[in-house]
C-alpha positions as CSV (number, residue, x, y, z in Angstrom):
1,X,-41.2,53.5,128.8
2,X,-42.7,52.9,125.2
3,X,-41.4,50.0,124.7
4,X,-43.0,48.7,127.6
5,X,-46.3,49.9,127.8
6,X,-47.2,49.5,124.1
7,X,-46.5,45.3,123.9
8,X,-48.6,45.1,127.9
9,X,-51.2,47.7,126.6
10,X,-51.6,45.6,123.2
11,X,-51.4,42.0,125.4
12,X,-54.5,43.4,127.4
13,X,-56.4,44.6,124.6
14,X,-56.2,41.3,122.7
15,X,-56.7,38.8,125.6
16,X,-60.0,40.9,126.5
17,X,-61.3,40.8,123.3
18,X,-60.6,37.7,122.2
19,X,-62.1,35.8,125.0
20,X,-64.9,37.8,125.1
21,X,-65.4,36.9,121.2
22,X,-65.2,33.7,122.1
23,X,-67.9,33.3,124.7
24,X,-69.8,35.2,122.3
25,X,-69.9,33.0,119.8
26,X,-70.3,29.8,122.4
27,X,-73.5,31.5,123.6
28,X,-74.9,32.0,120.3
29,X,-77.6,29.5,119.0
30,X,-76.3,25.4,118.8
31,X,-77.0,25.8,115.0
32,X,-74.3,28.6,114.7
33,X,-71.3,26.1,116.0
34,X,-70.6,24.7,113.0
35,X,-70.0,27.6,111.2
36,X,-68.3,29.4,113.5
37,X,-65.6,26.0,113.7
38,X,-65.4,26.0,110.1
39,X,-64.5,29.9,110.3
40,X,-62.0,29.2,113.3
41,X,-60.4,26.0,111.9
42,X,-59.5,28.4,108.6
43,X,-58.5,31.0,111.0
44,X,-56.0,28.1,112.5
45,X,-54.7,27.3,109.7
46,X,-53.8,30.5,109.4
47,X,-52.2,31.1,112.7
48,X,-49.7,27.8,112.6
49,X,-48.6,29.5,109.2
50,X,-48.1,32.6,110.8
51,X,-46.4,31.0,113.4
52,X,-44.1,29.6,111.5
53,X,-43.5,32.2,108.9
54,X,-42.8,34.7,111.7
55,X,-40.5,31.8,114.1
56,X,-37.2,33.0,112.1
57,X,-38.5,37.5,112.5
58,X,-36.4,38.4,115.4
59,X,-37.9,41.6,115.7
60,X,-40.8,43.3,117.8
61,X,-43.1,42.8,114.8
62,X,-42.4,39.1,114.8
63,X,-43.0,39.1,118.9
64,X,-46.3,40.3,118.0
65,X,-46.9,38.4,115.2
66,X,-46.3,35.1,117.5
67,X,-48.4,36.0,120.4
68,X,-51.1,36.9,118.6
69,X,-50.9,33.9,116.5
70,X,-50.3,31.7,119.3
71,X,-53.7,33.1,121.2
72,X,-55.7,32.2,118.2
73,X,-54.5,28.8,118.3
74,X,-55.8,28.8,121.9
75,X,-59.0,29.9,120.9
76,X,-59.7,27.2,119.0
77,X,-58.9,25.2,121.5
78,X,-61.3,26.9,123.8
79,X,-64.1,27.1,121.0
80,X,-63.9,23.3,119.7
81,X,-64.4,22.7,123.9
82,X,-67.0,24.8,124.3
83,X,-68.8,24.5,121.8
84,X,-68.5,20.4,122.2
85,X,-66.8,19.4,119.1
86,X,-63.7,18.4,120.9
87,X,-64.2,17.4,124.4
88,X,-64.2,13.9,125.8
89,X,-65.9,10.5,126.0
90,X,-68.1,11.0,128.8
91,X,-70.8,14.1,128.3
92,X,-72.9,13.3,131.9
93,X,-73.1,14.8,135.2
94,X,-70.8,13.3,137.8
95,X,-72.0,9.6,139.1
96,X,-74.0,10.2,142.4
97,X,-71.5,10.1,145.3
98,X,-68.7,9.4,143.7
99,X,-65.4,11.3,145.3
100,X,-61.9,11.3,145.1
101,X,-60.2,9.7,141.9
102,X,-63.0,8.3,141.3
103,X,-64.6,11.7,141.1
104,X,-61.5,13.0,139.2
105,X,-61.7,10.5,136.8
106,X,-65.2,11.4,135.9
107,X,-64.6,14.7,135.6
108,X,-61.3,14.4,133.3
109,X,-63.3,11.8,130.6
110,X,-65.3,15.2,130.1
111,X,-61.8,16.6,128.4
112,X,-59.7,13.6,127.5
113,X,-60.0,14.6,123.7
114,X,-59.4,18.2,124.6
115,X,-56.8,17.8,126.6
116,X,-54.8,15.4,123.5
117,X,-55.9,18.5,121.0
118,X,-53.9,20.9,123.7
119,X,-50.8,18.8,123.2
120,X,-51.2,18.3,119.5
121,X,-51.4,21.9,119.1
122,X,-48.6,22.4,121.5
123,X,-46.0,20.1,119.9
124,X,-47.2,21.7,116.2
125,X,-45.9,25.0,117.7
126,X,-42.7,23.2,119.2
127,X,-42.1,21.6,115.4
128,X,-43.1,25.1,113.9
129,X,-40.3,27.0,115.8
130,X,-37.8,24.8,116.7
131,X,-34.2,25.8,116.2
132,X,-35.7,29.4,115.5
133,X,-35.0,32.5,117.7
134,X,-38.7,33.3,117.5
135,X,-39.9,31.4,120.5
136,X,-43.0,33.9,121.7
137,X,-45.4,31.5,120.0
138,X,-44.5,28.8,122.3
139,X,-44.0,30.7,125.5
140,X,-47.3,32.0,125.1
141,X,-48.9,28.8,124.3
142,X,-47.3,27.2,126.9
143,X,-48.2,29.9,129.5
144,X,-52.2,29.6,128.3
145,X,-51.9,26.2,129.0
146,X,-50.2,26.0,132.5
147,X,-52.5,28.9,134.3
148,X,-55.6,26.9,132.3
149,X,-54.8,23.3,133.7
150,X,-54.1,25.3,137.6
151,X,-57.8,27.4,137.0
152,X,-59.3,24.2,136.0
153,X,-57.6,21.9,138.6
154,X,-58.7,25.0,141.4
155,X,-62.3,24.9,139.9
156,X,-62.4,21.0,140.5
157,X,-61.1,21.4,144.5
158,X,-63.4,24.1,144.8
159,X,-63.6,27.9,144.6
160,X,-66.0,30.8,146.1
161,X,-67.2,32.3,142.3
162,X,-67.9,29.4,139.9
163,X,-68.3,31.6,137.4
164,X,-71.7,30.1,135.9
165,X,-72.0,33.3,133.5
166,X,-69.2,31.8,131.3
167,X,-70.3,28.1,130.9
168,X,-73.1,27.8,127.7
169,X,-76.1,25.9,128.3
170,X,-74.9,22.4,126.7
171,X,-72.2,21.7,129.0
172,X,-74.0,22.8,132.4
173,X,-73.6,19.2,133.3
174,X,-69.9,20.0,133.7
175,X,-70.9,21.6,137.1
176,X,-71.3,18.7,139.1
177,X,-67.5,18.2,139.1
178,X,-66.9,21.5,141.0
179,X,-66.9,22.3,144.0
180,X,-67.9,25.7,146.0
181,X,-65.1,26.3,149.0
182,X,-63.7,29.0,150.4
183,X,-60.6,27.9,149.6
184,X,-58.6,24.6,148.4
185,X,-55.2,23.3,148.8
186,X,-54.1,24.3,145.5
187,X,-55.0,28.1,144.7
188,X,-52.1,29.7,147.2
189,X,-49.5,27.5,145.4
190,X,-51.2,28.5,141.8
191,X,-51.7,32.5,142.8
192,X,-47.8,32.2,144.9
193,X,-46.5,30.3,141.5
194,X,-47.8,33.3,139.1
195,X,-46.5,36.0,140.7
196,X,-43.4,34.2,140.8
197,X,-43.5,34.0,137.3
198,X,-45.4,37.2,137.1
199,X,-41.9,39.1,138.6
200,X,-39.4,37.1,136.7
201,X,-40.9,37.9,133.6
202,X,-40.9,41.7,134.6
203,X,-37.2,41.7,136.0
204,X,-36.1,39.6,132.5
205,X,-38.1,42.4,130.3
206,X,-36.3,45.3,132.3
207,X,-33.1,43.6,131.7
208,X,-29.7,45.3,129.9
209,X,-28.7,44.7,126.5
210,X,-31.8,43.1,125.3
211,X,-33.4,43.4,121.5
212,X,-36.2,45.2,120.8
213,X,-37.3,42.0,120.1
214,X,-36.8,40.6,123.5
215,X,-38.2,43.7,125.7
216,X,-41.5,43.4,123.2
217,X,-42.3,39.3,123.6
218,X,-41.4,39.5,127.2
219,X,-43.8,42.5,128.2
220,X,-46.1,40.5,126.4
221,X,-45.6,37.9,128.3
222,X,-45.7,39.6,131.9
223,X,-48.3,41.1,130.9
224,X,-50.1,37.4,129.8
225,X,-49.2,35.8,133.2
226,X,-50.2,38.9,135.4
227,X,-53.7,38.6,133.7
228,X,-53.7,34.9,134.3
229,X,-53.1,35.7,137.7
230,X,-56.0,38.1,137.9
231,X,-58.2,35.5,136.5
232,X,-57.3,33.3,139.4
233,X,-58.3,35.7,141.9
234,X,-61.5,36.3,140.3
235,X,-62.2,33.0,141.2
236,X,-61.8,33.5,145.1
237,X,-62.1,37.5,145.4
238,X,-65.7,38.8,145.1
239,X,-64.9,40.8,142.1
240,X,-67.4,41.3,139.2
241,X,-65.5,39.3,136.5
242,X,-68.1,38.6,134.5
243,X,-68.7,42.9,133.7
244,X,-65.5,42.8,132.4
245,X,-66.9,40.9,129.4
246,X,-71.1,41.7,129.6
247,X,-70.8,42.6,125.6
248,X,-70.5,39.0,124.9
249,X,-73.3,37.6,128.1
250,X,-75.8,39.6,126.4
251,X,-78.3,36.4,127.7
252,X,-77.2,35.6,130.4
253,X,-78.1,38.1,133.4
254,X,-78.5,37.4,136.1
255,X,-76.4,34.6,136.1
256,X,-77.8,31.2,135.8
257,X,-77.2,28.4,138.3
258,X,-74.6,25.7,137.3
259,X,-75.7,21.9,137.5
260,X,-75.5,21.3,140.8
261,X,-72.1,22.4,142.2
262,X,-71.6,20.8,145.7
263,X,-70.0,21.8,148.9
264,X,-66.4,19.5,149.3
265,X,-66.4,16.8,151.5
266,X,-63.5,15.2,153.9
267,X,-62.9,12.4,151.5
268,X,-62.7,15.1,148.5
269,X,-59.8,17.2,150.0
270,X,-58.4,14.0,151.2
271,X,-58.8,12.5,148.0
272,X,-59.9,8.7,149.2
C-alpha cells in the first residue's frame, strides 16, 4: 500500500505548496516581479535539465524527479502570466457588449503569448524525453495543461465561484471575460472527462507486473488529475477553496470583487 500512498501523498504535498508559492509571490509588491522571474527563469533552467537528465532513470526516483521537474516548468508558466511578463497583446477589459467570438477573441488576445510559451515549453519536454522510457515529465505537463485550458474555457462560459481571491490586482481587468452561471455547457463534460481519466489512471497504477517505476509516476499522476478534478468543482461547489491556501492571501480577505464579471446572455451560450 506504500507504494501507493507515498507517490499520491507526495503529489498532494507539492501541488499545494507550490501553487500556494506561487500566488504568494504574484501578490507581493509589482517591484518584487522581476526578481522573482529572474529567480524562476534560473529555477527553469534547472528543471528542463533535470528533466532531461532524469528522461533515461527508469526508476521511482526518476518518476519523481520528472514530476516535480515538470510542475516547476508549469510554474513558470503560471508566474510569467500572472505576474504579466508573458501574457498577450491586448491588456484591457472586454469591449462593451461585445459577445460570442467576438467576446472570445477578446478574451484569448489577453493570453495569445502565454498560450505559445505553454507549447514552447511543452515541445522542450517532448524533445527532452523523446525515445526515453522516462515519460512522467510529459504526462504531467501535458495533464497541467489539459485540466488548465477546460478550468479556463469553464471560467469564460461561466461558473458560480470566480474565485477573485486568486487573481492579483494588475490583471483584475481579466474579469470582464467571465461569466457568473450556475452552470455552462462545458463543466459536466470537463468534471465527466476527469474522472474518466481520474479511474484509468488508478486501474493502470493497480495493474500486474508493473515497475516500481510505473506504480510511482502513475499514482502521481491519479493523484495530479483527481486534484485537477477537485479544482473544477471548487469552481461550481460552494466550497472554501481559497482556505486551502490563506498562507499565501495574506491581503486579500475578504475577497475583493473582480472587474465586473457579468451574468451570460442567450447570444453568449449560443455563441452568435
Amino acid at each position: 500500500m506504500a507504494a501507493y500512498a507515498l507517490p499520491a501523498l507526495y503529489a498532494v504535498l507539492v501541488w499545494w505548496f507550490s501553487t500556494g508559492l506561487i500566488l504568494l509571490l504574484d501578490h507581493r509588491p509589482r517591484t518584487t516581479h522581476a526578481a522573482s522571474m529572474v529567480a524562476g527563469t534560473a529555477v527553469l533552467a534547472l528543471a528542463l535539465w533535470a528533466i532531461g537528465a532524469s528522461a533515461g532513470d527508469a526508476s521511482a526516483g526518476g518518476a519523481y524527479t520528472a514530476f516535480t521537474a515538470a510542475l516547476l516548468v508549469w510554474g513558470w508558466q503560471e508566474m510569467s502570466y500572472y505576474m504579466g511578463f508573458v501574457s498577450g497583446p491586448r491588456t484591457l477589459g472586454c469591449p462593451p457588449g461585445a459577445r460570442g467570438f467576438a467576446r472570445f477573441r477578446a478574451a484569448a488576445a489577453t493570453s495569445l503569448w502565454h498560450e505559445a510559451a505553454i507549447v514552447a515549453g511543452g515541445l522542450a519536454i517532448l524533445a527532452l524525453t523523446w525515445r526515453q522510457p522516462n515519460l512522467f515529465a510529459l504526462w504531467t505537463y501535458l495533464v497541467l495543461w489539459g485540466m488548465n485550458l477546460s478550468a479556463r474555457l469553464n471560467l469564460f462560459l461561466g461558473v458560480r465561484n470566480l474565485n477573485a481571491e486568486f487573481l492579483p490586482e494588475h490583471l483584475a481587468y481579466l474579469g470582464s471575460y467571465l461569466r457568473v452561471r450556475a452552470m455552462n455547457p462545458l463543466f459536466p463534460i470537463s468534471v465527466m472527462a476527469a474522472g474518466l481519466a481520474t479511474g484509468a489512471l488508478v486501474l493502470a497504477a493497480l495493474g500486474e507486473g508493473l515497475t516500481a517505476h510505473d506504480v510511482a509516476g502513475l499514482s502521481i499522476l491519479a493523484t495530479l488529475m483527481a486534484l485537477a478534478t477537485l479544482e473544477h468543482g471548487f469552481l461550481m461547489l460552494p466550497l472554501p477553496s481559497a482556505a486551502l491556501w490563506q498562507w499565501s492571501l495574506p491581503k486579500l480577505s475578504p475577497p475583493r470583487p473582480l472587474a465586473s464579471p457579468i451574468p451570460a446572455t442567450r447570444s453568449d451560450i449560443e455563441g452568435h
